[in-house]
VEXVO-578650 format. One record per residue: residue in three letters; x, y, z of N, C-alpha, C, O in turn. Coordinates in Angstrom, 1 decimal. Layout:
<atoms>
<atom><resn>ala</resn><n_px>X</n_px><n_py>Y</n_py><n_pz>Z</n_pz><ca_px>X</ca_px><ca_py>Y</ca_py><ca_pz>Z</ca_pz><c_px>X</c_px><c_py>Y</c_py><c_pz>Z</c_pz><o_px>X</o_px><o_py>Y</o_py><o_pz>Z</o_pz></atom>
...
</atoms>
This chain:
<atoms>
<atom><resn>unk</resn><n_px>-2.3</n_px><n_py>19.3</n_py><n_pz>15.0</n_pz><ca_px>-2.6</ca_px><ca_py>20.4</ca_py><ca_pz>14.2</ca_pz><c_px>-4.1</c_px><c_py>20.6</c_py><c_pz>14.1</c_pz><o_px>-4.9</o_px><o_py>19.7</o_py><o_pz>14.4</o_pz></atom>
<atom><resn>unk</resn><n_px>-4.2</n_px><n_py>21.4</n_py><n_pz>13.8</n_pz><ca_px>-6.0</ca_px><ca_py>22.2</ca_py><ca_pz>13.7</ca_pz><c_px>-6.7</c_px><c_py>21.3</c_py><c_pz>12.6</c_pz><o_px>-7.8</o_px><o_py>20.6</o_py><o_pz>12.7</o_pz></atom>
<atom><resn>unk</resn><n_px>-5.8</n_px><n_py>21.5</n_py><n_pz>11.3</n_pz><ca_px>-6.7</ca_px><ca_py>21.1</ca_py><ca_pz>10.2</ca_pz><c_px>-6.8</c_px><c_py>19.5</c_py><c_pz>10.5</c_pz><o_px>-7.5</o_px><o_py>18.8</o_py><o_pz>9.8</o_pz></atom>
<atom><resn>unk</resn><n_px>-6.2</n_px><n_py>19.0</n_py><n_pz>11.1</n_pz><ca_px>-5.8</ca_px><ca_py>17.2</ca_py><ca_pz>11.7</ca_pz><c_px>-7.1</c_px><c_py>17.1</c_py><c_pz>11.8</c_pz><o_px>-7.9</o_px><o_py>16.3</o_py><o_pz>11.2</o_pz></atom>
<atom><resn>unk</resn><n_px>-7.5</n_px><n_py>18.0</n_py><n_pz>13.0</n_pz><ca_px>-8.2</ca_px><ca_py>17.6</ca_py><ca_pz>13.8</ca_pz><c_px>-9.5</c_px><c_py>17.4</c_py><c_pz>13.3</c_pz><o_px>-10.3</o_px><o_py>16.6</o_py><o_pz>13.5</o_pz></atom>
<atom><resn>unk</resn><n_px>-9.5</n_px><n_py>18.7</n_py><n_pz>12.3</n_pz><ca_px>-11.1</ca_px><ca_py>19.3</ca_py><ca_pz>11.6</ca_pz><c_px>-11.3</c_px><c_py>17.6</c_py><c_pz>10.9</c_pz><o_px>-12.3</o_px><o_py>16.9</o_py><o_pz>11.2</o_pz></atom>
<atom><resn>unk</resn><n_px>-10.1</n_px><n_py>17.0</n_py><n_pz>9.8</n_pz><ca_px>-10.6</ca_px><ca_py>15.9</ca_py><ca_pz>9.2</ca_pz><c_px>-10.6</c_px><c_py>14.6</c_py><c_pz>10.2</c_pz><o_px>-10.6</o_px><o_py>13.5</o_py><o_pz>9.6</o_pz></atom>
<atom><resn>unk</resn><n_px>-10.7</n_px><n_py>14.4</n_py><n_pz>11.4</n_pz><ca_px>-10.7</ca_px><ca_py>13.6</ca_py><ca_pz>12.1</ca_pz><c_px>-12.1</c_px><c_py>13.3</c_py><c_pz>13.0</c_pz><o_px>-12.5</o_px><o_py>12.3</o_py><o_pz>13.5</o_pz></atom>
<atom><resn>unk</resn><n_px>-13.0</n_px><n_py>15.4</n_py><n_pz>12.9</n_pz><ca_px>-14.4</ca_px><ca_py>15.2</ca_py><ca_pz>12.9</ca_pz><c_px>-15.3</c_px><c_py>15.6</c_py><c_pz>12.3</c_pz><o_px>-16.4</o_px><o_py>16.0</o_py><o_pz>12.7</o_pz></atom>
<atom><resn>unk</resn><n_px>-14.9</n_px><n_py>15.5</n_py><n_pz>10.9</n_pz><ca_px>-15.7</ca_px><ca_py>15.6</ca_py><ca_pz>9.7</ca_pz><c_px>-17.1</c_px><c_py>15.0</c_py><c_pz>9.3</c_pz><o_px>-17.0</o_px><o_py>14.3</o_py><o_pz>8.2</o_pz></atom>
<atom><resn>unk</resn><n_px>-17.8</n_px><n_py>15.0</n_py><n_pz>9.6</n_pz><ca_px>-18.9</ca_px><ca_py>13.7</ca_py><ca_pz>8.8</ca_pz><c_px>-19.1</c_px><c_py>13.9</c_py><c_pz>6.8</c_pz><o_px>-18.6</o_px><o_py>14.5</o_py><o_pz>5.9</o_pz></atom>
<atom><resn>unk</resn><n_px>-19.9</n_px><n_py>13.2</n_py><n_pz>7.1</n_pz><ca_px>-20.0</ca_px><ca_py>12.9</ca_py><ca_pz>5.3</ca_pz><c_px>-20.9</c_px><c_py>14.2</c_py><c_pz>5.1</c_pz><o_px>-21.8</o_px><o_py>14.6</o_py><o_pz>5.9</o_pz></atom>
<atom><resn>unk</resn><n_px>-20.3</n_px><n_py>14.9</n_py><n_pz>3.3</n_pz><ca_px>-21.0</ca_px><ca_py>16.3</ca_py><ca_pz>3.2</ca_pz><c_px>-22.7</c_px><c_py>15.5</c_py><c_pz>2.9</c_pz><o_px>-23.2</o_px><o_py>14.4</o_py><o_pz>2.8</o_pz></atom>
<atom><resn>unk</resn><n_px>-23.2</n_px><n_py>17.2</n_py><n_pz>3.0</n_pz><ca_px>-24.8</ca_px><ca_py>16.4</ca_py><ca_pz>2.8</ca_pz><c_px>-25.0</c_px><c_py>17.7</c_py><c_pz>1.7</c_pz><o_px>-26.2</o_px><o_py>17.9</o_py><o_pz>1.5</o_pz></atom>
<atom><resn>unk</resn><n_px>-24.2</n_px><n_py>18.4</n_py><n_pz>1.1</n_pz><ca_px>-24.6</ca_px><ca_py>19.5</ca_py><ca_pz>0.1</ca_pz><c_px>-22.9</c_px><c_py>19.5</c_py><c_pz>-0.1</c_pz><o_px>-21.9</o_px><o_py>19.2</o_py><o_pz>0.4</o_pz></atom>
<atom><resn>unk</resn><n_px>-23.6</n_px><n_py>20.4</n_py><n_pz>-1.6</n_pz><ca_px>-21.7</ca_px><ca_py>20.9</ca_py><ca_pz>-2.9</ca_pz><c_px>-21.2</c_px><c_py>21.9</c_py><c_pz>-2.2</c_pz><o_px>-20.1</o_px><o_py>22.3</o_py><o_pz>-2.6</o_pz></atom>
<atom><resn>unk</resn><n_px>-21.8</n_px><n_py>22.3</n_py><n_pz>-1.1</n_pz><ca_px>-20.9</ca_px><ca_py>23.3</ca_py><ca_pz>-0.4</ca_pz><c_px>-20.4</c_px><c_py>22.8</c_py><c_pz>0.5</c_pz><o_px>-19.2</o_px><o_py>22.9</o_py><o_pz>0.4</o_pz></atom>
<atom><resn>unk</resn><n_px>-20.9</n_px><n_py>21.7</n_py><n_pz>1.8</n_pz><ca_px>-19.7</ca_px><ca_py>20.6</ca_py><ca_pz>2.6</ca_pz><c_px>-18.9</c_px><c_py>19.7</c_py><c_pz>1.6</c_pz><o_px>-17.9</o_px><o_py>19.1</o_py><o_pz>2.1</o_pz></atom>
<atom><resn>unk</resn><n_px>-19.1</n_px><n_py>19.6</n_py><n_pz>0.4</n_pz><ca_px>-18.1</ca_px><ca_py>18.8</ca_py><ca_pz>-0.5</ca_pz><c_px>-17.1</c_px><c_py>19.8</c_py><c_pz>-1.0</c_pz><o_px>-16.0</o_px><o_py>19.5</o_py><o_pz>-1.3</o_pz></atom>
<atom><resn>unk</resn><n_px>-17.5</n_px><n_py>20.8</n_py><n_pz>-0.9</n_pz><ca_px>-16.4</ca_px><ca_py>21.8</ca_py><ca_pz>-1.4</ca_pz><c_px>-15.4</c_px><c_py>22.3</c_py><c_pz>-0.6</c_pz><o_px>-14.3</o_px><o_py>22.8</o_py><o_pz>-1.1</o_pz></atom>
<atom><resn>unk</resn><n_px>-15.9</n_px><n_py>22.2</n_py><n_pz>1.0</n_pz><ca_px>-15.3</ca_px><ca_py>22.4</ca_py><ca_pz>2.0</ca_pz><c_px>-14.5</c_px><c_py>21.5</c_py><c_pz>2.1</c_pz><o_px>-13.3</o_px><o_py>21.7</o_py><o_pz>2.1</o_pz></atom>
<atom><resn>unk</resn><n_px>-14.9</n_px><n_py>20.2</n_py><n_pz>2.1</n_pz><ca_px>-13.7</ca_px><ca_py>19.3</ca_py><ca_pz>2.5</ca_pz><c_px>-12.7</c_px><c_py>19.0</c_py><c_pz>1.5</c_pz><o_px>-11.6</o_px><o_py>18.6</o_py><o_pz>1.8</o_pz></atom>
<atom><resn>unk</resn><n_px>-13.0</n_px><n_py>19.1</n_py><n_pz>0.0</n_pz><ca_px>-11.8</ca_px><ca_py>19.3</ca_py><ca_pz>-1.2</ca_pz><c_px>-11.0</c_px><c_py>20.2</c_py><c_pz>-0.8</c_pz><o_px>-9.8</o_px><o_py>20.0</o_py><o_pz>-0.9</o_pz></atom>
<atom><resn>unk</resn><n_px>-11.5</n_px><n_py>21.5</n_py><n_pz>-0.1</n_pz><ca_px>-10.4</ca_px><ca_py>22.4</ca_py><ca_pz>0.1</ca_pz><c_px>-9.5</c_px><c_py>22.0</c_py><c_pz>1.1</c_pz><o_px>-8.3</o_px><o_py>22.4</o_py><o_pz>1.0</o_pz></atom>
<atom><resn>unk</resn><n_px>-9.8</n_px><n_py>21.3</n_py><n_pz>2.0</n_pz><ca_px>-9.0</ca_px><ca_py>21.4</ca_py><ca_pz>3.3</ca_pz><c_px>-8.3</c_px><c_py>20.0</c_py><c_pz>3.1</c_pz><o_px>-7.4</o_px><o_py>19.8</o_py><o_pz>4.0</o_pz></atom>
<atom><resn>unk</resn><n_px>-8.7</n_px><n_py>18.5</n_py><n_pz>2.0</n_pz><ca_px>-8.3</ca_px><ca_py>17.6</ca_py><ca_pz>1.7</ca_pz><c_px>-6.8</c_px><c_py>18.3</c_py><c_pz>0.5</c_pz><o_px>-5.6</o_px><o_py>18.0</o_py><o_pz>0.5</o_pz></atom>
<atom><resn>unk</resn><n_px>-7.4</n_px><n_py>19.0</n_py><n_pz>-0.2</n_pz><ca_px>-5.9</ca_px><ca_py>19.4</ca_py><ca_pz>-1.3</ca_pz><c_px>-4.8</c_px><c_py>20.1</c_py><c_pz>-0.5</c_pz><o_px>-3.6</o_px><o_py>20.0</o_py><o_pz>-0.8</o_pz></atom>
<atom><resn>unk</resn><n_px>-5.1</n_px><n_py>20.8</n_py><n_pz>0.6</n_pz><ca_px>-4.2</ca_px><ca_py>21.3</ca_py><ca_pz>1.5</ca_pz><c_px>-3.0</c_px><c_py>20.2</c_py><c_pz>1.9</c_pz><o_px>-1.9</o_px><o_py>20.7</o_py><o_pz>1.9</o_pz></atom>
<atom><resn>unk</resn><n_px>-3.1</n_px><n_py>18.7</n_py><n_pz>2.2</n_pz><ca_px>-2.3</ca_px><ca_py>17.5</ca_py><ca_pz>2.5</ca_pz><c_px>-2.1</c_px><c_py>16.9</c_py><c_pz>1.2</c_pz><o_px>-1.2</o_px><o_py>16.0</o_py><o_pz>1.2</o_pz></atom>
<atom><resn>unk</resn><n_px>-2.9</n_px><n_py>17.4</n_py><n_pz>-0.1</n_pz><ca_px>-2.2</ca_px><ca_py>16.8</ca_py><ca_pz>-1.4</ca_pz><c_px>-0.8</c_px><c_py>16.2</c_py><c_pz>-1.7</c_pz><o_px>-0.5</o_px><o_py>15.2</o_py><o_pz>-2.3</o_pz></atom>
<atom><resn>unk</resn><n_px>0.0</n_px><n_py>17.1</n_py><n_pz>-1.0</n_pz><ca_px>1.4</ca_px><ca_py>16.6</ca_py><ca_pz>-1.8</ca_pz><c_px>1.6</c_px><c_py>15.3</c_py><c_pz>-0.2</c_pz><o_px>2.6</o_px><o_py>15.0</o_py><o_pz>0.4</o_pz></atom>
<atom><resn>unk</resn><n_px>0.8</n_px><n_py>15.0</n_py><n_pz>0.0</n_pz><ca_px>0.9</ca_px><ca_py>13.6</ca_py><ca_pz>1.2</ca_pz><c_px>0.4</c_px><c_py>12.5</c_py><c_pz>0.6</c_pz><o_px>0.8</o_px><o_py>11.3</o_py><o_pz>0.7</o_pz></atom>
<atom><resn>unk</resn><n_px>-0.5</n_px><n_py>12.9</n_py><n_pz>0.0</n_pz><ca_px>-1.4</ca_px><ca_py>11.4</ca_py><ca_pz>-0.4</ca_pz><c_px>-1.3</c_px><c_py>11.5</c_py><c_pz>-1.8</c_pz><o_px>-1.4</o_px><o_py>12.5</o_py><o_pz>-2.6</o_pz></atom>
<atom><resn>unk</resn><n_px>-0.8</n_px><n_py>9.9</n_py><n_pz>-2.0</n_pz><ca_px>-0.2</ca_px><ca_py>9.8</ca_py><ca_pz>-3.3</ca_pz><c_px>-1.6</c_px><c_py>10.0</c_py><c_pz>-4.2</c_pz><o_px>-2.6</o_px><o_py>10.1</o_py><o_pz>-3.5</o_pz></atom>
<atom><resn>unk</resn><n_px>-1.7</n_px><n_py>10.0</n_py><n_pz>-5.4</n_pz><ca_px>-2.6</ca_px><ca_py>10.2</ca_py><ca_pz>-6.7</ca_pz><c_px>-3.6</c_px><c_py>10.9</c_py><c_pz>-6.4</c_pz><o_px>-4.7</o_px><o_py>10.5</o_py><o_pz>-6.8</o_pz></atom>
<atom><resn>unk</resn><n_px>-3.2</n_px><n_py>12.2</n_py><n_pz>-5.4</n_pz><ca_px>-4.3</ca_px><ca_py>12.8</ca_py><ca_pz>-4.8</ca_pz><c_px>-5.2</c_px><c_py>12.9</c_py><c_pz>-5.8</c_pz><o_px>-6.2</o_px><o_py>12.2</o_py><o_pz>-5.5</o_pz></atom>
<atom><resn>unk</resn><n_px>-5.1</n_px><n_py>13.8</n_py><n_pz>-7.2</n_pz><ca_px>-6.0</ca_px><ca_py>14.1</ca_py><ca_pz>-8.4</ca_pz><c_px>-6.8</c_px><c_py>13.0</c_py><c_pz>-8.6</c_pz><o_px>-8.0</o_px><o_py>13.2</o_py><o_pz>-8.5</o_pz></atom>
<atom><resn>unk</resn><n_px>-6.3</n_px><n_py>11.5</n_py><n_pz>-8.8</n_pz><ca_px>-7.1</ca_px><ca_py>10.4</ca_py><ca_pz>-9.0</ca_pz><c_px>-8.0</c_px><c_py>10.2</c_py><c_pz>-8.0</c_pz><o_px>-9.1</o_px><o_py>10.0</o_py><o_pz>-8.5</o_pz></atom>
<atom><resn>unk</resn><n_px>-8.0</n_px><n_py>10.3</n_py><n_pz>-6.7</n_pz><ca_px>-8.5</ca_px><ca_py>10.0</ca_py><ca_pz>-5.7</ca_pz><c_px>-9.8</c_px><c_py>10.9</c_py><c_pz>-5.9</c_pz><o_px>-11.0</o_px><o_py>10.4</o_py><o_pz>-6.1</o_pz></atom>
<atom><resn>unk</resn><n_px>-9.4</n_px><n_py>12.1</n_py><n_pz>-5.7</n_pz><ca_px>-10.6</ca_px><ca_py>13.3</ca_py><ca_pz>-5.7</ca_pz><c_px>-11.2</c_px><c_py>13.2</c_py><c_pz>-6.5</c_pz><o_px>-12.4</o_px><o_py>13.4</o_py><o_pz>-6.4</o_pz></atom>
<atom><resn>unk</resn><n_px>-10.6</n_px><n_py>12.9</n_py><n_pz>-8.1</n_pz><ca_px>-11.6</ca_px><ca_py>13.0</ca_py><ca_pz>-9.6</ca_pz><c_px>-13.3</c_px><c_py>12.8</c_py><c_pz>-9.3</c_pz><o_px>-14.2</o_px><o_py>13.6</o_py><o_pz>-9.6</o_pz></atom>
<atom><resn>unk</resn><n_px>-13.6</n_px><n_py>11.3</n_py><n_pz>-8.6</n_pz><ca_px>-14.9</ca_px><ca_py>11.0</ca_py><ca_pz>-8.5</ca_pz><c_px>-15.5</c_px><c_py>12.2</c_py><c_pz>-7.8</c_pz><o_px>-16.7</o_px><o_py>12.4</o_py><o_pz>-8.0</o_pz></atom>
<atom><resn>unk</resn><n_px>-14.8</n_px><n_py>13.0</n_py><n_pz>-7.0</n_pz><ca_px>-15.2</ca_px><ca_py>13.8</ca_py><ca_pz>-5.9</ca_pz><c_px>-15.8</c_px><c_py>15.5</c_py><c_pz>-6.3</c_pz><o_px>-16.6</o_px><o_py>16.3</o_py><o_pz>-5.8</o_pz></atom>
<atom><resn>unk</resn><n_px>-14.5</n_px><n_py>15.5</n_py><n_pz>-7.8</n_pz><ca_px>-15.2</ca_px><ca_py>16.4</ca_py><ca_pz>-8.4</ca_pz><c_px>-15.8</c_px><c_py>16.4</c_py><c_pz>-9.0</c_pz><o_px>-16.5</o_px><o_py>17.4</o_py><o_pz>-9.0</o_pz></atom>
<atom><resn>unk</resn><n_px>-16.1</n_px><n_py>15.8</n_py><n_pz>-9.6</n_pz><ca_px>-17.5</ca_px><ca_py>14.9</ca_py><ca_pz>-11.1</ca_pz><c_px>-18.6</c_px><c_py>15.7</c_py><c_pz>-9.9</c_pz><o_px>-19.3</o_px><o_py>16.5</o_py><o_pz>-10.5</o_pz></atom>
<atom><resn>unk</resn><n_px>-18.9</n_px><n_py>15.6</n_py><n_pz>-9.0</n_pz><ca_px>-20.0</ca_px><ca_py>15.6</ca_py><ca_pz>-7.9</ca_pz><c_px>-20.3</c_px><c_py>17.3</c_py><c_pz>-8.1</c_pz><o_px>-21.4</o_px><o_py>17.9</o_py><o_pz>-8.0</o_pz></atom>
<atom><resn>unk</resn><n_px>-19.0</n_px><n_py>17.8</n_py><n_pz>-8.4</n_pz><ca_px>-19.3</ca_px><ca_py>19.6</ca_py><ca_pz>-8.3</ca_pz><c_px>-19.9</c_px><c_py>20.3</c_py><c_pz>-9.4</c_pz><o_px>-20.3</o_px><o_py>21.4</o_py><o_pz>-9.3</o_pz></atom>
<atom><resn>unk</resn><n_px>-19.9</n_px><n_py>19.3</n_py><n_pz>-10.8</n_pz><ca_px>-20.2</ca_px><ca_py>19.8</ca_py><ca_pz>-12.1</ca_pz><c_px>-21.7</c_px><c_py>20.2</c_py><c_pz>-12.1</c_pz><o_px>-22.6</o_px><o_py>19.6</o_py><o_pz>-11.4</o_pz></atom>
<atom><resn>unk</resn><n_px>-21.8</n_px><n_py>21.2</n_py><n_pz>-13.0</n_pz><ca_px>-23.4</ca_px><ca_py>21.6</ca_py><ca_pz>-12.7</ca_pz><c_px>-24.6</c_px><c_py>20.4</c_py><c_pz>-13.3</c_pz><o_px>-25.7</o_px><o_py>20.3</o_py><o_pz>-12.7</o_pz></atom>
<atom><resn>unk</resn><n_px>-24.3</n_px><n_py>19.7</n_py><n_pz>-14.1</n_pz><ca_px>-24.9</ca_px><ca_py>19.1</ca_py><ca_pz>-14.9</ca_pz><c_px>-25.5</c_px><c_py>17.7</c_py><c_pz>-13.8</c_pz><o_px>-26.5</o_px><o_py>17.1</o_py><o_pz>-13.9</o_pz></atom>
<atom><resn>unk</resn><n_px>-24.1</n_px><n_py>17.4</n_py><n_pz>-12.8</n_pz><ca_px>-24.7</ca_px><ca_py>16.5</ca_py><ca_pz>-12.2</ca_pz><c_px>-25.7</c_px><c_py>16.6</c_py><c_pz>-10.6</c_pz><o_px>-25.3</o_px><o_py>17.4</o_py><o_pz>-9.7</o_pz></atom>
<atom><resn>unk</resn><n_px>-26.7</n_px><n_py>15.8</n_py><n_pz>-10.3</n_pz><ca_px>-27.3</ca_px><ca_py>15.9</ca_py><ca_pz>-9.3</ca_pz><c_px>-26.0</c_px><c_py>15.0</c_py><c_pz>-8.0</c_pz><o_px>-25.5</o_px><o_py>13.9</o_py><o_pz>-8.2</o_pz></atom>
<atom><resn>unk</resn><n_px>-26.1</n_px><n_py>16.1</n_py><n_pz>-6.8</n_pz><ca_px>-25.4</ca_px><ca_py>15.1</ca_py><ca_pz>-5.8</ca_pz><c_px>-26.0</c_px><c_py>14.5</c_py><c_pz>-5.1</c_pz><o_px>-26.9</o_px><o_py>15.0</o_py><o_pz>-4.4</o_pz></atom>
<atom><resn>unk</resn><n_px>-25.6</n_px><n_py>13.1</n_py><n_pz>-5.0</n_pz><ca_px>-26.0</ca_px><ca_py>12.2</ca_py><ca_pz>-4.3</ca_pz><c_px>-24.6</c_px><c_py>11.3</c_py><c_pz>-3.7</c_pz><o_px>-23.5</o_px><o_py>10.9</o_py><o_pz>-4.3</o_pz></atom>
<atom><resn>unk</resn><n_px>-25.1</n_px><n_py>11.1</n_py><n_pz>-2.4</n_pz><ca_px>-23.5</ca_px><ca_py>10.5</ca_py><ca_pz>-1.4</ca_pz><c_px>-24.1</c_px><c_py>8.8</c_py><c_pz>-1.3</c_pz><o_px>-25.2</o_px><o_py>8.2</o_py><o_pz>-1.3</o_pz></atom>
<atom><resn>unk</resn><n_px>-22.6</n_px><n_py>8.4</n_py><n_pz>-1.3</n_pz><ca_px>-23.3</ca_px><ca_py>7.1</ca_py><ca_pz>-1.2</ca_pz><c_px>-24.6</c_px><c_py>6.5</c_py><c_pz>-2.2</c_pz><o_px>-25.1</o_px><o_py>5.4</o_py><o_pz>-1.9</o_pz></atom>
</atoms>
């Protein structure tokens, strides 16, 4: 599949807009991966205005 492929050549975001891209296209396989919400939580903390992003 397409979107397979997209997360297979993804690199690490470097801005809240490649982090927001790949939330989107990661909640798309949600109901696959168990505790998806748990998983992503740290991922959204990163979107909140208050916090500066930093990867790694």
């Amino acid at each position: 599949s397409q979107k397979v492929d997209k997360l297979d050549k993804l690199s690490l975001p470097k801005n809240i807009t490649q982090l927001q891209a790949f939330l989107e296209l990661a909640s798309y396989y949600r109901r696959f991966i168990k505790e998806f919400s748990k998983k992503a939580r740290p991922l959204l903390k990163l979107l909140k205005k208050d916090k500066d992003f930093k990867w790694g």
